[in-house]
C-alpha positions as YAML, in Angstrom:
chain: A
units: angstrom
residues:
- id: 1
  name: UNK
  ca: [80.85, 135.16, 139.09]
- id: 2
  name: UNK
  ca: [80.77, 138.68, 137.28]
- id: 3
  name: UNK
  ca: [77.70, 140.23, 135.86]
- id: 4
  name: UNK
  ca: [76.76, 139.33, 132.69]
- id: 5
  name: UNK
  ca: [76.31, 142.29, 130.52]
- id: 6
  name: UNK
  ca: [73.67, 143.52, 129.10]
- id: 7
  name: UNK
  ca: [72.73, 143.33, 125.13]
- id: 8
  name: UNK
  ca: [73.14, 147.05, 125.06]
- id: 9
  name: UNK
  ca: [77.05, 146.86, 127.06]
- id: 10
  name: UNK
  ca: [77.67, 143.98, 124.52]
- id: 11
  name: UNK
  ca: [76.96, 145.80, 121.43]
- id: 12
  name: UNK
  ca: [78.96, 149.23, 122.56]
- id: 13
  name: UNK
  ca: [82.01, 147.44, 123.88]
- id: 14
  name: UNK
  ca: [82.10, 145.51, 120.22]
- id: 15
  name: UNK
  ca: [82.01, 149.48, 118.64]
- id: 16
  name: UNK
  ca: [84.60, 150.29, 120.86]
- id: 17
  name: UNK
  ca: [86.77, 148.07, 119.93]
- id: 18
  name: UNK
  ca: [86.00, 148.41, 116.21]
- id: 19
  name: UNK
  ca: [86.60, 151.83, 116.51]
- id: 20
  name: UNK
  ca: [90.27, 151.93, 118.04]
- id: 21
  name: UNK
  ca: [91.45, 149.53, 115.44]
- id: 22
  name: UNK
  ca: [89.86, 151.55, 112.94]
- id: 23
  name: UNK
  ca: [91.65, 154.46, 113.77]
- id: 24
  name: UNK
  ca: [94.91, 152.33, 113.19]
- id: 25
  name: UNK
  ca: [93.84, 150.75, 109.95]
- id: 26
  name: UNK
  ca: [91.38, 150.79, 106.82]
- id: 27
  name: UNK
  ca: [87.94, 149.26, 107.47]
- id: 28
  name: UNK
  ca: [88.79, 146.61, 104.07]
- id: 29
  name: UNK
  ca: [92.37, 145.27, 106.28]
- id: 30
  name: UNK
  ca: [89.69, 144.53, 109.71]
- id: 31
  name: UNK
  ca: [87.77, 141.33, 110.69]
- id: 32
  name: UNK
  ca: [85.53, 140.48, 112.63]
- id: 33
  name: UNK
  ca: [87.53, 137.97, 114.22]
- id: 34
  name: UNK
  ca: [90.25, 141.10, 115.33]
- id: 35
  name: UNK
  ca: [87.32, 143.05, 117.03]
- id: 36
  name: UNK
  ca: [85.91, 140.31, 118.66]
- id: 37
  name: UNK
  ca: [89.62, 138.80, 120.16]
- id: 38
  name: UNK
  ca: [90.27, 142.52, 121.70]
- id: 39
  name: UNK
  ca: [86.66, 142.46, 122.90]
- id: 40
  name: UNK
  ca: [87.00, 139.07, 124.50]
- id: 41
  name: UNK
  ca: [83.73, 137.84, 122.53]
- id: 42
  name: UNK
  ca: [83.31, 134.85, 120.04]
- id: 43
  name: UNK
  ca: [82.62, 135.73, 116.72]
- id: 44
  name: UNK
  ca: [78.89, 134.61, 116.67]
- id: 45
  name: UNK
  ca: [78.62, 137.66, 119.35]
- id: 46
  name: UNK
  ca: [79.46, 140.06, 116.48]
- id: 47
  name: UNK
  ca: [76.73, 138.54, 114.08]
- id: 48
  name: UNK
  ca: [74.20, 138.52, 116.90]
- id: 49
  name: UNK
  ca: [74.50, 143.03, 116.20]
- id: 50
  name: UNK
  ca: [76.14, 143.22, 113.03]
- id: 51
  name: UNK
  ca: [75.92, 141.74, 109.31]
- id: 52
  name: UNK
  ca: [79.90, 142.73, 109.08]
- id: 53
  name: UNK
  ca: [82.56, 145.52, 109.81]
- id: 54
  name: UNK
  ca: [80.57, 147.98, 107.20]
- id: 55
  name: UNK
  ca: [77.70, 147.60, 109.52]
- id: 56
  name: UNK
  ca: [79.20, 148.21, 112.45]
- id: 57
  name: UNK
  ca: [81.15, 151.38, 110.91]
- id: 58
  name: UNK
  ca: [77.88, 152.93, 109.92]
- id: 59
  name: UNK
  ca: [76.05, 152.27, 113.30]
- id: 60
  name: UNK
  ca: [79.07, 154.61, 114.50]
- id: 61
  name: UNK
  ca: [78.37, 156.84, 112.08]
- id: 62
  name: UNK
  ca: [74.12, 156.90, 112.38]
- id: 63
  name: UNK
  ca: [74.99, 157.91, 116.03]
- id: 64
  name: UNK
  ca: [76.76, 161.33, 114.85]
- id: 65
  name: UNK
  ca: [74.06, 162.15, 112.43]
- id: 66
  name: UNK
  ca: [71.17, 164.20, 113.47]
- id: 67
  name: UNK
  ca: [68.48, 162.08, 114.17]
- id: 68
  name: UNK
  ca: [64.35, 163.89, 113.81]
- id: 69
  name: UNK
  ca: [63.72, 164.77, 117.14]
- id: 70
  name: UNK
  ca: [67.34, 166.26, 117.59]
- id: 71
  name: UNK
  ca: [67.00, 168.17, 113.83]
- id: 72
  name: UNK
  ca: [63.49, 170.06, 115.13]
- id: 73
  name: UNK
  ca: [65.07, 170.93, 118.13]
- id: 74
  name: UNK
  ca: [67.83, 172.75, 115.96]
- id: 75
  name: UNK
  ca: [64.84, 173.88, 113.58]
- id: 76
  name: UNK
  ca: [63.50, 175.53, 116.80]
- id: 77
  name: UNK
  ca: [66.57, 177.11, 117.56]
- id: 78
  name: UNK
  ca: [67.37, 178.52, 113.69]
- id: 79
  name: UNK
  ca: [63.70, 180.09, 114.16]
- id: 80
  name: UNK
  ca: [64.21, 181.66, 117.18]
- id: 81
  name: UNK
  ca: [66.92, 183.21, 115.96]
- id: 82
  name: UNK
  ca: [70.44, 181.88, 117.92]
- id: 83
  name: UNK
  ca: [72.90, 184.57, 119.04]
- id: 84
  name: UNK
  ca: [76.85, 184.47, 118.58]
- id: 85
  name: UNK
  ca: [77.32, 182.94, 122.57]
- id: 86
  name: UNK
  ca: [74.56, 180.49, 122.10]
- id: 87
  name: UNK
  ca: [75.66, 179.10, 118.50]
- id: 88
  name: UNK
  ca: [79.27, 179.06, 119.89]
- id: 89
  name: UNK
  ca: [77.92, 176.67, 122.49]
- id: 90
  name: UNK
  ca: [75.81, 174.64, 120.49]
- id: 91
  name: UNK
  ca: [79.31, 174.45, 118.53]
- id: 92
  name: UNK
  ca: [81.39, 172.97, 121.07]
- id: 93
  name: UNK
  ca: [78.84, 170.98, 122.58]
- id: 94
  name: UNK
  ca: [78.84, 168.73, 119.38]
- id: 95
  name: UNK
  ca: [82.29, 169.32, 118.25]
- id: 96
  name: UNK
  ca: [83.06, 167.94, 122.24]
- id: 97
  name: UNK
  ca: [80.28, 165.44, 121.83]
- id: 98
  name: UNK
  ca: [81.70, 163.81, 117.91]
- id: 99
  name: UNK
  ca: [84.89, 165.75, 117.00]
- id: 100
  name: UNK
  ca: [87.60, 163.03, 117.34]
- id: 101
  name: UNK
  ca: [85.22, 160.32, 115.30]
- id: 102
  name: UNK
  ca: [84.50, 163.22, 112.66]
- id: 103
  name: UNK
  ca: [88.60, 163.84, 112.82]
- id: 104
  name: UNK
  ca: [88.75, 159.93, 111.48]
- id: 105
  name: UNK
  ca: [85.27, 159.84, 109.16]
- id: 106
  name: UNK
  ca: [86.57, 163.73, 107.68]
- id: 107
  name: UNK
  ca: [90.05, 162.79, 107.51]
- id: 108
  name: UNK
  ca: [92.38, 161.33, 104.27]
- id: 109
  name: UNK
  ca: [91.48, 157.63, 105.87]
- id: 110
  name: UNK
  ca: [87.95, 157.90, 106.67]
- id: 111
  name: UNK
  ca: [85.07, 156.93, 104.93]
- id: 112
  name: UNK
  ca: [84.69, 157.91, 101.78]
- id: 113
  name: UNK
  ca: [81.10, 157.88, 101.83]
- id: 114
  name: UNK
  ca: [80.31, 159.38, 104.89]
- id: 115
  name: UNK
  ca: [79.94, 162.95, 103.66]
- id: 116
  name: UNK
  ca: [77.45, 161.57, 100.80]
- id: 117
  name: UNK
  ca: [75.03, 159.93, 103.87]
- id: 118
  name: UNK
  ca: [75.51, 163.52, 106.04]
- id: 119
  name: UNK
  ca: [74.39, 165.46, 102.52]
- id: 120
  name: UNK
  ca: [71.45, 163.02, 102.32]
- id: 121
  name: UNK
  ca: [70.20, 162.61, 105.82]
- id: 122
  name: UNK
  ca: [70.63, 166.65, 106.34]
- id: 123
  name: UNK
  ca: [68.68, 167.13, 102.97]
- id: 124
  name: UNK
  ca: [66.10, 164.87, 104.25]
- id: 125
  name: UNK
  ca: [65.69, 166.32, 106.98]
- id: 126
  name: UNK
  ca: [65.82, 169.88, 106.36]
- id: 127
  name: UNK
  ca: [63.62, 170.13, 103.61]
- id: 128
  name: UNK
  ca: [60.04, 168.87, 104.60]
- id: 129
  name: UNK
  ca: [60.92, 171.09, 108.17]
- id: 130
  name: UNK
  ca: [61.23, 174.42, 105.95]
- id: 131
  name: UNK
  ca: [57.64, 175.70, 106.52]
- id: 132
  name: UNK
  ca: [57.64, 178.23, 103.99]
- id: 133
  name: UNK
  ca: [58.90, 175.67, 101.00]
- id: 134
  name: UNK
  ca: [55.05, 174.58, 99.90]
- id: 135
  name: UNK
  ca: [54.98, 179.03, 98.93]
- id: 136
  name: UNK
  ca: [57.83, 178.23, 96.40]
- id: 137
  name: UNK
  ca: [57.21, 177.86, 92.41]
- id: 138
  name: UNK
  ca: [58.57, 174.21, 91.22]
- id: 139
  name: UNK
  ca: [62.37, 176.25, 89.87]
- id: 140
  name: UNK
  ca: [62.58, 178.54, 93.14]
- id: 141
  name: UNK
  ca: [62.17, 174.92, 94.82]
- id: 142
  name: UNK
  ca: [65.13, 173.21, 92.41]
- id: 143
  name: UNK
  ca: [67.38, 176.45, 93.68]
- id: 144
  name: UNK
  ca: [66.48, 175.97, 97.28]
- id: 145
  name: UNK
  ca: [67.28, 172.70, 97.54]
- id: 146
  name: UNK
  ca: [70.26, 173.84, 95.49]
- id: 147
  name: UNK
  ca: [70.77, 176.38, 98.22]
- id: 148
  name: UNK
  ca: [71.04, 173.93, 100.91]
- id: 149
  name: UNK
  ca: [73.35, 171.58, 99.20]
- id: 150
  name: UNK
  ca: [75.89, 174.46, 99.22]
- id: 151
  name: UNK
  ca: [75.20, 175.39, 102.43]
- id: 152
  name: UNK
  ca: [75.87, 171.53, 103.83]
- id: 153
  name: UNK
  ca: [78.78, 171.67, 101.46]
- id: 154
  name: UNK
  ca: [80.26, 174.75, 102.78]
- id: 155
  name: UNK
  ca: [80.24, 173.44, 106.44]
- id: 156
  name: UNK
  ca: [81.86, 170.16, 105.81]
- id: 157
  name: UNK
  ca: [84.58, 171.26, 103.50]
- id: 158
  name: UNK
  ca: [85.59, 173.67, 105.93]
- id: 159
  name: UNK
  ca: [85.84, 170.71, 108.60]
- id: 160
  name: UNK
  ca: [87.40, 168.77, 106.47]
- id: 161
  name: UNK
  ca: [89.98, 171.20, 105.60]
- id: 162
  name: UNK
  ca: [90.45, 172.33, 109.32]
- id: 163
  name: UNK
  ca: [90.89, 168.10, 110.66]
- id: 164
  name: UNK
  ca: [93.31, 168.00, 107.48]
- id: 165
  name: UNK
  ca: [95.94, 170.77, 108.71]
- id: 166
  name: UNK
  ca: [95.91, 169.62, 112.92]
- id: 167
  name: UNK
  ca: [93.27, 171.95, 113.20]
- id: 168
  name: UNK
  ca: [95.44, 175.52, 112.88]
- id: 169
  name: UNK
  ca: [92.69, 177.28, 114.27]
- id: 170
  name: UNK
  ca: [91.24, 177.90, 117.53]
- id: 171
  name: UNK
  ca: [87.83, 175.92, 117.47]
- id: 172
  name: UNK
  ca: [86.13, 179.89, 119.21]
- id: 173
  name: UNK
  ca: [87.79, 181.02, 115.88]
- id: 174
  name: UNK
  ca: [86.73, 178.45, 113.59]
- id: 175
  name: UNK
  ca: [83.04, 179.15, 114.94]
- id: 176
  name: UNK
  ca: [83.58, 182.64, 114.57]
- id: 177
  name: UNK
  ca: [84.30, 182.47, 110.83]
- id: 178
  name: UNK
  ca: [81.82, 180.11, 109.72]
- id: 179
  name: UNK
  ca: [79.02, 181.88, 111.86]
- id: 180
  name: UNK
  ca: [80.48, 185.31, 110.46]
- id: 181
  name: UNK
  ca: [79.99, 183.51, 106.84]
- id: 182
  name: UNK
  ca: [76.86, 182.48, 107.63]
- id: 183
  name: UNK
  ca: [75.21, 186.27, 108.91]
- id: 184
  name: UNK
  ca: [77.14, 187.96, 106.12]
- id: 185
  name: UNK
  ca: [78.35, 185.79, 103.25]
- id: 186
  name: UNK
  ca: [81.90, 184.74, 102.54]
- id: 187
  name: UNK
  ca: [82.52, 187.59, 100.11]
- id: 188
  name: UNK
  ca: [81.24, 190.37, 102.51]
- id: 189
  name: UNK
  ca: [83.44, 188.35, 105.17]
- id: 190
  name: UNK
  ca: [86.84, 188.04, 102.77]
- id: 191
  name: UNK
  ca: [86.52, 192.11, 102.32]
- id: 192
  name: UNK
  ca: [86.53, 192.40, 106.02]
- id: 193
  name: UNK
  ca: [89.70, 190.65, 106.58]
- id: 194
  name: UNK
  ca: [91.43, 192.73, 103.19]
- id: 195
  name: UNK
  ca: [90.05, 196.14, 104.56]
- id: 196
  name: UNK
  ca: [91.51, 195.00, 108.16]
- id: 197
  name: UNK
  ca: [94.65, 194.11, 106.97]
- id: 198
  name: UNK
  ca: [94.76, 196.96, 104.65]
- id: 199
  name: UNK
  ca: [94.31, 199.44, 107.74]
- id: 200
  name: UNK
  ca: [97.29, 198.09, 109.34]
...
């Protein structure tokens, strides 16, 4: 007789699942009987983790976002002030880690709302960990937190854009960009690349 498995096992072989034939089709065309014939589970296994396939596409999603201890660890590392090699590796390490779920949840048949709940839980997050905030006047606040909406913005459009065309860049040069935008500002960055190409 095999091993039963463990609550834990149960629940991440169900996500599997749910996952591969989300990759194939949208969430509103899945049930939970589908996930739980390729899982080889009853249905009442599903309910026993899950209220429904929503549920179980967010729990996927909750385990890409940031959670507190992992956001003041990056905090840390912001402070400290991270150099080109190190951000590069902090990069891949979580492109590595989440790229071919954020591929599906960034791409034309992901979930629409799943940029909205990175915004939020990034926003959340960031904002009572900025140490110097309290020093702000009520407006300088408003354009801070503006600030950091553009900031989250910026990042995930460029994603977005990059999953959308087969990813055309190198992921070193992808990095390279958006940490070159990030020291010096898109405009000072843009010039670069004119001037460059100008010189040739």
């Amino acid at each position: 007789m095999g091993r039963r498995p463990v609550p834990e096992e149960t629940k991440q072989t169900l996500l599997d699942h749910f996952w591969k034939i989300y990759c194939e089709k949208p969430i509103e065309k899945i049930t939970v009987r589908e996930i739980t014939d390729a899982a080889g589970f009853n249905r009442g296994t599903f309910y026993v983790y899950f209220t429904d396939v929503y549920n179980a596409l967010q729990a996927i999603e909750d385990s890409i976002l940031p959670g507190e201890e992992q956001f003041e660890e990056m905090i840390k590392d912001h402070h400290k002030g991270l150099d080109r090699h190190q951000s590069l590796e902090e990069f891949m390490d979580f492109y590595e880690q989440h790229g071919e779920k954020l591929q599906v949840l960034l791409g034309p048949n992901g979930d629409p709302t799943f940029v909205s709940r990175i915004k939020e839980r990034v926003r959340r997050l960031l904002i009572p960990h900025s140490s110097e905030l309290h020093k702000l006047n009520e407006k300088d606040r408003m354009k801070f937190e503006y600030m950091v909406e553009a900031e989250i913005s910026s990042r995930l459009g460029i994603f977005t854009l990059w999953f959308s065309r087969g990813k055309d860049l190198p992921l070193e040069d992808l990095h390279q960009l958006v940490y070159d935008m990030e020291q010096k500002g898109s405009h000072q960055v843009g010039q670069e690349m004119l001037h460059r190409n100008d010189c040739k």
